[in-house]
C-alpha positions in Angstrom: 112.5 121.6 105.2 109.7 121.2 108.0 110.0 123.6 110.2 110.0 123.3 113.9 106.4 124.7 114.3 105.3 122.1 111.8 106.8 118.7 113.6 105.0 120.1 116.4 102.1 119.9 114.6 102.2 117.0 113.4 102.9 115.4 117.0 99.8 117.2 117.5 98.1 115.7 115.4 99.1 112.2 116.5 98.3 112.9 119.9 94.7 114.1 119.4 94.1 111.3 117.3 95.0 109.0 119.5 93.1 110.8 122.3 89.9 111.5 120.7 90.0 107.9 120.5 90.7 106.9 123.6 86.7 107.3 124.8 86.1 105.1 122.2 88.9 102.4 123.4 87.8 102.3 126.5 84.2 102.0 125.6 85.6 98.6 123.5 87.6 97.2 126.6 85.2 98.1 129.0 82.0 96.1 126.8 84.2 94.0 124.3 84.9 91.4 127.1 88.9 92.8 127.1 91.3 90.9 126.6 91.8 92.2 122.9 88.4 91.7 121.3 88.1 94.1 119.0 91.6 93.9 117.6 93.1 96.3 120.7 94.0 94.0 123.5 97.8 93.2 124.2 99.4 91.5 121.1 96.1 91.9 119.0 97.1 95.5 117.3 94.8 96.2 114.5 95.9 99.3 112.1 93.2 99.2 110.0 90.3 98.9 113.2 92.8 102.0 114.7 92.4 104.3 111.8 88.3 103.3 111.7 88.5 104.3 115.2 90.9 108.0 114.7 88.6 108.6 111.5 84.9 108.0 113.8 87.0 110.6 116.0 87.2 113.3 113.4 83.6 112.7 112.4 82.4 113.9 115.7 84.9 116.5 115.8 83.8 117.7 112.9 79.9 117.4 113.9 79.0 115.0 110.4 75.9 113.2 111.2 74.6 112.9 107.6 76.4 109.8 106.2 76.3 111.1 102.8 78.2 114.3 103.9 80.7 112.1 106.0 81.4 110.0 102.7 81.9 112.9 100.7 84.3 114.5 103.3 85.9 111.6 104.7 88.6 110.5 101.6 89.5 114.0 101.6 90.3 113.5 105.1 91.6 110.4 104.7 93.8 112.3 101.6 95.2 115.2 104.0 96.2 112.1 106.9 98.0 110.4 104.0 99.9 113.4 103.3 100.9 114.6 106.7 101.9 111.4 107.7 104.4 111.4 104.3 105.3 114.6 105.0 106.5 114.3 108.7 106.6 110.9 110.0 108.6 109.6 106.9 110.5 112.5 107.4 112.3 111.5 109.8 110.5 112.2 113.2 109.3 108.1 112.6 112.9 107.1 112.3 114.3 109.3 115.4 112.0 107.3 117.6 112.4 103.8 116.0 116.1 104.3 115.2 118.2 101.4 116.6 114.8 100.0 118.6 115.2 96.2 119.2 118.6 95.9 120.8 122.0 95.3 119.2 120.6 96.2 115.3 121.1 92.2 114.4 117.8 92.7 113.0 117.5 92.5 109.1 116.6 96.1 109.1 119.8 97.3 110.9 117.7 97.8 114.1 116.0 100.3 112.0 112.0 100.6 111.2 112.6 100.8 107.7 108.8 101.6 107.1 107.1 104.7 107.2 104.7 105.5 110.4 101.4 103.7 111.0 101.7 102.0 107.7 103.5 104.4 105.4 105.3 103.8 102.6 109.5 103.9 103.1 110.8 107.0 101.9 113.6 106.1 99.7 115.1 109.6 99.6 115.4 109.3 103.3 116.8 105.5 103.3 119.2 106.8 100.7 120.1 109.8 102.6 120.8 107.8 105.9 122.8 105.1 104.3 125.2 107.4 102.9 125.4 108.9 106.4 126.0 105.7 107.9 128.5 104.5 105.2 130.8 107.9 106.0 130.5 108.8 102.1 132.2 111.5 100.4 130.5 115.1 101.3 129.4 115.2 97.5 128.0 112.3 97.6 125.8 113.2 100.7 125.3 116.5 99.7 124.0 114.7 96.2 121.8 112.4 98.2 120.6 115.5 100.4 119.3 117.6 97.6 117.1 114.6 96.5 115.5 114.0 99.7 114.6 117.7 100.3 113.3 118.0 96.5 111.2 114.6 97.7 109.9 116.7 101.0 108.9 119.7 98.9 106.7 117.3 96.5 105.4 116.0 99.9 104.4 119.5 101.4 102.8 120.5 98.3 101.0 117.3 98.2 99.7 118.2 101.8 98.8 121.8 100.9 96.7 120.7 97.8 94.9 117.7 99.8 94.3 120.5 102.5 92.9 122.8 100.5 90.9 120.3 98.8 89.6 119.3 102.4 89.1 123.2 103.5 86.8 123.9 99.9 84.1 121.2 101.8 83.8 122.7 105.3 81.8 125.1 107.3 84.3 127.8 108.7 83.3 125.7 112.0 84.4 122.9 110.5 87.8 124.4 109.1 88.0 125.8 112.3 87.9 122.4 114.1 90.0 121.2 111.6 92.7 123.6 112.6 92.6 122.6 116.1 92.8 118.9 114.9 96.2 119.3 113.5 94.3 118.5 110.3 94.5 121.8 108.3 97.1 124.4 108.7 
């Protein structure tokens, strides 16, 4: 189970994310002729241009100047993001704020974002776990359906602590440090 220090953490590592990019955003709205040029204007949402920006963020955190030491470093970053994101946001933390989002749940997704957050993958665990919730099954049943979504999380978490330790083998202790602060390492 994540604890509650954890899903802070992970909020945490939203947020500086998104605000060590925000500089950057700014600099693109400000020069980019606004009006979403360069894929952030309203309606023009680019994920991938998003993550380019979060991951140019962490470079400079992080103090790589040397392209060939960013490219080694960067899947492994790229590898510990992955992970966190499938360990938290899928948890569930994506689905408490996009849980019946978009009026009365006519949607075909129940009102539900069915996906995982910022491009995940669905957790199937999970969507199994809440439909027997919403279908008011039989406590074995949910119980049964429990058990497999928490073995599913604890594949996750060890998922994240390999890719972060993987991550933590490549940097200077500044760099772990930073790291830390980022949200990135625990």
């Amino acid at each position: 189970m994540i604890k509650l220090n954890q899903t802070f953490a992970i909020w945490g590592v939203a947020a500086a994310l998104c605000l060590s990019t925000g500089s950057l955003l700014a600099q693109n709205n400000n020069g980019g002729g606004g009006g979403g040029q360069g894929g952030f204007g309203r309606g023009n949402f680019d994920p991938a241009q998003f993550q380019q920006r979060m991951m140019d963020g962490i470079r400079n955190q992080l103090g790589f100047t040397n392209d060939t030491d960013w490219n080694a470093v960067q899947p492994l970053i790229q590898k510990v993001m992955d992970a966190r994101r499938d360990v938290g946001f899928g948890a569930g933390m994506g689905r408490m704020m996009f849980r019946n989002r978009g009026g009365n749940g006519d949607n075909a997704n129940g009102g539900r974002r069915r996906g995982g957050f910022f491009g995940g993958q669905p957790n199937p665990e999970a969507e199994a776990l809440q439909k027997t919730i919403d279908d008011n099954s039989p406590p074995a049943q949910i119980k049964a359906a429990l058990a497999r979504y928490e073995a599913s999380q604890k594949a996750k978490e060890a998922k994240l602590a390999e890719a972060q330790a993987q991550l933590r083998q490549v940097l200077t202790v500044k760099q772990e440090a930073q790291a830390t602060l980022l949200g990135l390492l625990q």
